[in-house]
Every structure is written in C-alpha cells, then in structure tokens.
ZAFIGU-725047 format. One record per residue (C-alpha): x, y, z; residue in one letter. Coordinates in steps of 0.1 Angstrom, whole numbers, plus 5000, padded with zeros to 4 digits. Last residue first. Layout:
BEGIN
XYZA/...
% end
This chain:
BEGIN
750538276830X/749838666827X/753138776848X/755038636823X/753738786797X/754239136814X/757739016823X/758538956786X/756939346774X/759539476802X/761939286784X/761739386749X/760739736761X/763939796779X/765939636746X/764039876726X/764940176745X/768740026741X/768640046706X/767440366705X/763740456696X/763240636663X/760940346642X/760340226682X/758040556691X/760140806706X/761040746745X/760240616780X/759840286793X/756540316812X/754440536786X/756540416758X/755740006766X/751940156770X/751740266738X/753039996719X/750639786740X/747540006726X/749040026691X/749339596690X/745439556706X/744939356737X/743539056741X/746138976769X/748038626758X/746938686717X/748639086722X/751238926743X/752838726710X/752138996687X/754239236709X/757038976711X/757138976676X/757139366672X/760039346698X/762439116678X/761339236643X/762639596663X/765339436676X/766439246642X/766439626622X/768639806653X/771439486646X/771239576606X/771639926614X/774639856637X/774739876672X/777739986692X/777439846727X/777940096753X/778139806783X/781639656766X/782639986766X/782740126804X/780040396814X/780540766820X/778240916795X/779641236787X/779541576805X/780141366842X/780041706865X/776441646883X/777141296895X/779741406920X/783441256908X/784540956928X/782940766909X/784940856875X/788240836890X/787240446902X/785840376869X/789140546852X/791240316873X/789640006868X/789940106827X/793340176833X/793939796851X/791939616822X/793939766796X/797339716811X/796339326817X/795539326780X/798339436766X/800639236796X/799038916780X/799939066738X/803839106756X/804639476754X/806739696738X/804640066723X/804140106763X/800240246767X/800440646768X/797940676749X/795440496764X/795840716800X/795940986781X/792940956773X/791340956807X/794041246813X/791841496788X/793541616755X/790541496738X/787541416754X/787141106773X/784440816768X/784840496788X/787840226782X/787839836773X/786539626749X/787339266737X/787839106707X/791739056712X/791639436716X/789539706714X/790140056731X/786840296736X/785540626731X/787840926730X/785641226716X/785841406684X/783741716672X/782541746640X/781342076620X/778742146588X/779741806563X/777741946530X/775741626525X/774341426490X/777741396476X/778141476436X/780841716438X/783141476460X/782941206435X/784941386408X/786841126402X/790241266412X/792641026400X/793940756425X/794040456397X/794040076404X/790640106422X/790439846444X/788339986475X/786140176448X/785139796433X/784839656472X/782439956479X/780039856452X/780739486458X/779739546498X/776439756486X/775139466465X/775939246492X/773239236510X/770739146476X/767139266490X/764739056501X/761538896483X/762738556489X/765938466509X/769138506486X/772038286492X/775738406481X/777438126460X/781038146454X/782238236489X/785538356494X/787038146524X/787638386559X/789638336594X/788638486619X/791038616643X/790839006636X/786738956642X/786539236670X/788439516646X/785939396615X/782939436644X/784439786654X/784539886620X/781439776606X/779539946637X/781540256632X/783040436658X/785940626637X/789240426637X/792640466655X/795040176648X/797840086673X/800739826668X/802539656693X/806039586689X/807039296721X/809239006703X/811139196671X/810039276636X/807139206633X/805039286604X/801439366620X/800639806610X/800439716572X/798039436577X/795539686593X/795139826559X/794639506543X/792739356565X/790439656565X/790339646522X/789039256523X/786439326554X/784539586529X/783939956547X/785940206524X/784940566543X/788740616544X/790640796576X/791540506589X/794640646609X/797640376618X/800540386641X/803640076641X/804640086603X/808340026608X/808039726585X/807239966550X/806539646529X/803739716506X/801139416503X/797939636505X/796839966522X/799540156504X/797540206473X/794440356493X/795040726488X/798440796512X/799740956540X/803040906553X/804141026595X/807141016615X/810641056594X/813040766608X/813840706564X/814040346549X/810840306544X/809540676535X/812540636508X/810940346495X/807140456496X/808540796481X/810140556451X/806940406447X/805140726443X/808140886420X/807340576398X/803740586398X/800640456419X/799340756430X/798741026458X/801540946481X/802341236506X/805341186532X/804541406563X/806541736571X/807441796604X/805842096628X/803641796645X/800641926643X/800442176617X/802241946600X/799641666605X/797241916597X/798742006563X/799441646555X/795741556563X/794741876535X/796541656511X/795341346515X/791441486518X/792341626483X/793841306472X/790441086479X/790040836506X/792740846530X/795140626549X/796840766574X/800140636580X/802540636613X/806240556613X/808140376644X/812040426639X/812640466680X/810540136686X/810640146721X/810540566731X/809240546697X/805840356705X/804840676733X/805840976702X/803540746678X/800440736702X/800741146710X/801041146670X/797540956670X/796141186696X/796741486674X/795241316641X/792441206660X/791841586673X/792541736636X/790241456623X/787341486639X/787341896645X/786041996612X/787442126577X/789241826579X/786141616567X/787041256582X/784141336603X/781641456582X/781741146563X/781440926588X/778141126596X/777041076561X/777740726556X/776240606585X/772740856577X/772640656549X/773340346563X/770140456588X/771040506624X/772140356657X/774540596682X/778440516671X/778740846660X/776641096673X/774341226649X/773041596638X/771041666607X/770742026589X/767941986558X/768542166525X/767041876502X/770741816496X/771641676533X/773341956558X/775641816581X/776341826620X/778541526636X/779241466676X/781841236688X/783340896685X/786740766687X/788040446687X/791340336695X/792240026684X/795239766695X/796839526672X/799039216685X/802339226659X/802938926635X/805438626638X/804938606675X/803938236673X/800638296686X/799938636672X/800638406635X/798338156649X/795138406655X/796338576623X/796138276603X/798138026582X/796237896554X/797837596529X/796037406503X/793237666500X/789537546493X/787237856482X/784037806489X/781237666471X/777337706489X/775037396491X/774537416528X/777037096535X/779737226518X/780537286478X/784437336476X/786137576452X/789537526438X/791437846427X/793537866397X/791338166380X/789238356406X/785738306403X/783438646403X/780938606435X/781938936450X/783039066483X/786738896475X/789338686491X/789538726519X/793238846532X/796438766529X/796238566494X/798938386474X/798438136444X/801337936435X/800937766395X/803337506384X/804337426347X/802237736328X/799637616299X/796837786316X/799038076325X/798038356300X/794438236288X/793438176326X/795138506338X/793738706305X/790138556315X/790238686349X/791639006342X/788639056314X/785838976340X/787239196362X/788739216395X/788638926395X/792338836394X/792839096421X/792038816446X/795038656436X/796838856463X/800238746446X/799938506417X/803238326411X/803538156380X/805937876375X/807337846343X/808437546321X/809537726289X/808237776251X/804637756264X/805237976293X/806438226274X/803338206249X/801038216273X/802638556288X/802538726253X/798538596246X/797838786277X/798839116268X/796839406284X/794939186307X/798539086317X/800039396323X/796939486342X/797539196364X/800739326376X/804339226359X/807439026377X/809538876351X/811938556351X/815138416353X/817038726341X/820938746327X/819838616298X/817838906285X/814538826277X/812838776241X/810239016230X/807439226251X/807039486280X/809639316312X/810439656333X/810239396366X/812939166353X/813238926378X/816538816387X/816438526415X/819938466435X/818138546469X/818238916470X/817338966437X/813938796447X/813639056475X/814139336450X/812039156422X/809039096443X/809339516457X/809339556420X/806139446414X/804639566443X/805239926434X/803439876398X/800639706412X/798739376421X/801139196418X/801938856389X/805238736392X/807038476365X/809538226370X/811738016350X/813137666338X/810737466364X/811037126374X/814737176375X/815637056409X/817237406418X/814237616398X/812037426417X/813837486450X/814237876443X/810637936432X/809737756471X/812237966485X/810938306469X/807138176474X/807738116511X/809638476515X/807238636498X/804338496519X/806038636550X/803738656581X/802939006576X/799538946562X/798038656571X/798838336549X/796638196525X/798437916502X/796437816471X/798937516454X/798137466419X/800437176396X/800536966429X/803936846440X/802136646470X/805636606491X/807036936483X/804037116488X/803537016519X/806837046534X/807337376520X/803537466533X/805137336568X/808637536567X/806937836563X/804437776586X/807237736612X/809638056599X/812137976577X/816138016579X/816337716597X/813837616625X/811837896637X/812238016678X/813138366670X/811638546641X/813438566606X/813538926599X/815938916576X/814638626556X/817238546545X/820738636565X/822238276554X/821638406519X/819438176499X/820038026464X/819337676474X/816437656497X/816837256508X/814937286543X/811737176525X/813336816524X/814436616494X/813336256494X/811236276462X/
% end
C-alpha cells in the first residue's frame, strides 16, 4: 500500500487543537511515525505506549479514520476504562466525522453511528454481544489504558472472548502497565535474556522524548515534610518526621496523619499550593489546581479548607456518574481555581488547564502516580510548567526522580528463596488504586492509628531527577522563594532558576548565627530520603562489614558494635538512622584499613 500516514480523511484542518508547533501536518512527530508504522506492517494488534498527554486519542481517531476510509474496517468500537472516558472518546471522535454511540446497551445500531465506545465493565457484563458485532462486521477495537483489562480474571476473559474475532485490534497505554502478573489480552510478551516475559509494544513514545519535543509540560515537585504524632491501637502515642527512615508500617501511619485535615499537613500544603496556582495564572490565567484524595470524606473536608483558604468554592467529584462527568466537563471549561476528586480523575480525563496538583492519596504503585501526574503535562503552549506538591515519601520522591523511565509490564516476577513476595503489597495497593467505584468502604473504621496533630514544613523541589532547596516552614520567604517560580519557563531556565534560589537560600542561611537555624539547614541532595528497603541494605551492609573486621582483628561482633556507637554516637543500629549507619560503615572501613 502506497498510501502515506498523512492521508486522515475525516479530519478538520483545526484537529488536533492543540497541535504543537514544529509537527508536520496536522499530527504531532510520533504521531505521524506509529501512522507510518502501522500503515506499512498492517498488523492485526498494534500495542502503542505513548506518555500521557502526548495525544493517544488523536493517533487512534486518525488511524480509525484511515481504516475506515480504505475500507479495511466497516466500524469501530472503544473500550475506556470508565463511564466519563467513554464519552470523552465519542466527543473527540464526533469531532472528526466518527459517531460513536457511547449509550450503546444491546440490539442493532442506529445508522447514523459508526461504532460504540463502552468501558470494560460493559464488556465483562456482556461479552458474547461485542463478539457477535464484530463477527457480523469488520471492527476495529480500540482498547484505551489496556491495563484495565486485568483487572480481573473475568475482564480479561470477556476482552479475549468479545474481540477475538475483531478485524484490527489498537491497544493504548500511558503508563505501566500493571503491578501484577495477570496477562493482558492482545498484548505480546517477550522472554529476555534473564528468563522473565515482558510486554513488547509496537510503538512507545516517552516522557523523556515528549519533554524533548515540547509536546508535554516539564513537572516540578514540591515536597513537604514535617512532624506527625498518632496513637497506634495498642494505645501507644508515636511521633515521626516524615521523610526520617522507618518501618512501612510506621510509613503508612505517618502519611496518614498527614493527609488527616484535622491536622496542620494539609491545611499548610493546601495554602502553599493556591500561593503556586495564583504565581502559574499570572501566565496561564485559566490554570486549575486538583487534589486528589483517597476516600470522599477526606474529599470533602479538602473542599472546606480549600474554601477556607481561598474564599471560592472548589469543584467536588466523589464518583464516577453522570452529574460527576458532567462536573469534570464544566470544571474544564470553567477559569474556577481548584477540583477535588477520589481517584477517578487521576487517569485519562482531559481537563488541559490542569497546571497545580496535591497528592493527597496514600496510593503508592508507579501505575496510579503516572497517572496522576499525567493530568498536570498536556501542553498546551511552549513554556506551561506544571507543579505537584507531595508528602516526603521515599516512594514518592523516587517515582518523582524516575519521570523518564520508561516501563514494560513484567510477566514473571522472580522470587529468591525463603523471602518474602515484594509485590504482594504493590498488587494490594494497585487493586484499591483501581477501584471502579468511590463508595465509602468503610476502611477508615478499621485503621490501626488515630492521627494526633501534623505539622508541615517546606522540604525540597525535584526536578529532572535532581534536588534542590533546604527546609522552610510555611509562610517563610525560603518558600516563597519556590513558590513564586514563573508558571512560563523553558524546562533549561527551570532548572537554572532552581539552582540560583537554592545559592541564594545557602548564602541567607550562613549568614544567620548558628544558634537561630530551628530546622536542619542543609541543601536536598545531601538530606537523602531513605526508604525502608534502602535502611534494610545498610544495615546487611554494615553487619557484613562488621563480620569482615571481626576475622581481621579477633574481635567479637557485640564488642565492635559497641565500640562503632561509643565513637559514632547513637541507638544501637536496629534504631540508628540511616546516616549513623553510613558513619559507622566507614569508620568501621578505616579501622580495617588501618589493620593491613
């Protein structure tokens, strides 16, 4: 076939709206490239993995268009993930010639459609319906964030039975794919080198390319950290600082108690974040901010503070319904500030003017952070930035360094002898991360911690995997000094501007006598934040070294261990920091060496 991708029948000179500068034709670059590719291999299944923001839609809309065109496919059908989604695919579909029914239940279609758009629900519900559609027509099936086709065993199943007779299959993914092993229907897996299947996509355009061509937004974070107080359910009060090493329990708790709005965490983060939103609108006047929460009542009572705040009511969306979607829609299209929403929002809805994000959900899987960040990245014009404030967790911070890296599900998950599965706890939180439904479990009854108080304190700014900023409290000119960063900016001049406030702070900070500096004045990238995991391989790390001198000095293991905390200082290592353990590490190295 001779035909080239730039044949898109059907579209409107004006589509994609937000066509970015530079592209050839009405498609962006990658666009163009997986229409290139798919046109000249004409597989059956094409996998195409595109960051979000980069316009999957729009590639699947103009590919549906050019098969329907050359008439190797009669109609089209849409599989999303929810109710909203689904008829945001038949909006932008109508827009280029395509009618999609997205009410479509049972029986013959009306003429005057080319196709349905349903969620994977619908088809787990009816399967047998779908298959018999695309036996009595060529279809193609379009399978948006295909991940949710294993969800479950039975969605899974209903996709291969609905669409295995189906003309042409395109499978579309943002984000990695899954935290489980379960196969998703349609996808090839690969078997590499180690033994372990991955997922093989035909097509993958990634965030590190898409900052490159200016398609998506550069992301900053603001972290904050602070002190925690709770009371666990044998009675006992525990305080943390976040960010400091501890247990995953003792993670979960502390994070917990900060995204409490009873305390001080949230109203403080909420506050700054506005501050961030009121600095993006003096470039992006329509710039809305969301806060994505974990449970409705936490929703709500973060719409009463951001009202208290701001004196402006915030858009609530508690569900995935009809008057949700239609909030979503009118949240879109409005120049009101803030939305805050339970999870549903934090994947594939198009609200562009999403500049100012709030994690305010204990959901710690890579998948459901990509998603949530990938709200904040559709550009619209060269120079939006977007901002995401988070709490200091070690998951966090590390999914925030890794925005670049580009992820293959993984069929096969190794397990070493005698250890524990490390995933299990991922595919827990991965099942709660994709709940369909927002209703109120009950959960919050059942948690081992009554949150006591929080307090929140600036911490650090990542960006393009770097760190930058020391700890301020809230309100104080250190922070505004991050705040205040230009919403328009080249992703160079970001991190120029970052590295000249953080110069500046340092100098402020010295000048100050050494008996007023309340928090630890030090920059970020020398306050690593450890995870659990991290504090586990330091202490193997240290006990090893231990063993080593003990054969070099004759010593016993309790009598070094003893020494290392009478020169070092500290608890013993099961409560020692992770930078007590460090000290020892390498004062326990130079005794050694000192011995040959």
């Amino acid at each position: 076939m001779t035909t080239t991708a730039t044949s898109s029948h059907h579209l409107s000179p004006a589509f994609p709206g937000r066509a970015p500068w530079g592209t050839a034709n009405k498609l962006r670059a990658w666009q163009q490239g997986a229409m290139e590719k798919y046109i000249q291999e004409q597989p059956r299944d094409f996998l195409a993995v595109a960051t979000p923001g980069a316009g999957k839609t729009t590639f699947a809309l103009t590919l549906a268009s050019w098969l329907l065109h050359h008439h190797v496919v009669q109609q089209v059908t849409v599989v999303a993930p929810t109710e909203h989604l689904k008829k945001q695919w038949a909006a932008a579909a109508a827009r280029i010639g395509i009618k999609l029914d997205p009410d479509y239940s049972a029986g013959p279609l009306s003429k005057e459609y080319q196709g349905v758009a349903i969620t994977y629900a619908g088809v787990g519900v009816r399967p047998m319906l779908h298959r018999n559609r695309c036996e009595q027509r060529k279809t193609l099936v379009i399978l948006d964030e295909i991940h949710h086709a294993g969800d479950s065993k039975s969605w899974g199943e209903a996709c291969l039975e609905a669409f295995d007779p189906a003309t042409r299959r395109l499978a579309l993914t943002g984000t990695p794919f899954r935290s489980d092993t379960n196969p998703i229907p349609f996808v090839t897996y690969e078997e590499g080198n180690d033994g372990i299947r991955r997922s093989s996509a035909d097509y993958t355009y990634g965030y590190g390319n898409a900052l490159g061509d200016g398609v998506v937004r550069p992301v900053i974070f603001l972290s904050y950290s602070g002190n925690m107080r709770w009371r666990t359910k044998a009675g006992d009060e525990i305080a943390a600082r976040l960010g400091e090493p501890m247990t995953k329990d003792a993670i979960s708790q502390a994070w917990r108690t900060a995204l409490d709005p009873r305390g001080d965490w949230m109203p403080n983060v909420l506050r700054a974040a506005d501050q961030r939103l009121t600095e993006v609108r003096k470039g992006i006047p329509d710039a809305g901010g969301l806060v994505i929460a974990s449970d409705q009542d936490s929703a709500r009572a973060y719409a009463k503070l951001i009202r208290e705040i701001t004196g402006t009511k915030a858009t609530l969306v508690l569900s995935d319904e009809a008057a949700a979607s239609k909030r979503i829609d009118e949240f879109s299209e409005s120049n009101d500030r803030w939305m805050v929403a339970v999870r549903m929002v934090s994947e594939g809805v198009d609200v562009p003017r999403l500049a100012v994000g709030v994690y305010a959900t204990t959901i710690s899987t890579p998948l459901f952070f990509a998603q949530a960040v990938g709200r904040f990245v559709r550009s619209r014009r060269r120079g939006e930035t977007a901002s995401v404030f988070l709490p200091t967790i070690p998951n966090l911070l590390g999914f925030a360094n890794e925005m670049e890296v580009e992820r293959d599900h993984v069929l096969d998950k190794p397990k070493k002898d005698g250890e524990d599965d490390p995933y299990a706890e991922s595919e827990k939180e991965m099942a709660e991360a994709e709940k369909q439904q927002d209703e109120d479990t009950g959960e919050q009854d059942t948690l081992p911690f009554e949150a006591l108080e929080s307090d929140a304190v600036f911490d650090r700014v990542l960006y393009d995997g770097a760190e930058f900023g020391m700890q301020a409290h809230p309100g104080s000119e250190e922070e505004q000094d991050y705040l205040g960063i230009p919403g328009l900016l080249e992703p160079d001049q970001v991190q120029l501007l970052l590295q000249k406030r953080q110069a500046r702070q340092i100098a402020h900070s010295r000048k100050k006598p050494d008996g007023e500096a309340d928090l630890l004045e030090l920059p970020a990238e020398r306050r690593p934040v450890v995870s659990h995991k991290e504090l586990l391989e330091l202490r193997k790390q240290l006990n090893t070294m231990v063993g080593a001198y003990v054969h070099q000095s004759g010593k016993p293991h309790g009598v070094i261990h003893t020494e290392l905390r009478r020169v070092c200082g500290g608890p013993p290592s099961a409560e020692a920091t992770a930078g007590q353990i460090r000290e020892r590490i390498k004062k326990v190295q130079e005794w050694a060496t000192r011995m040959r």
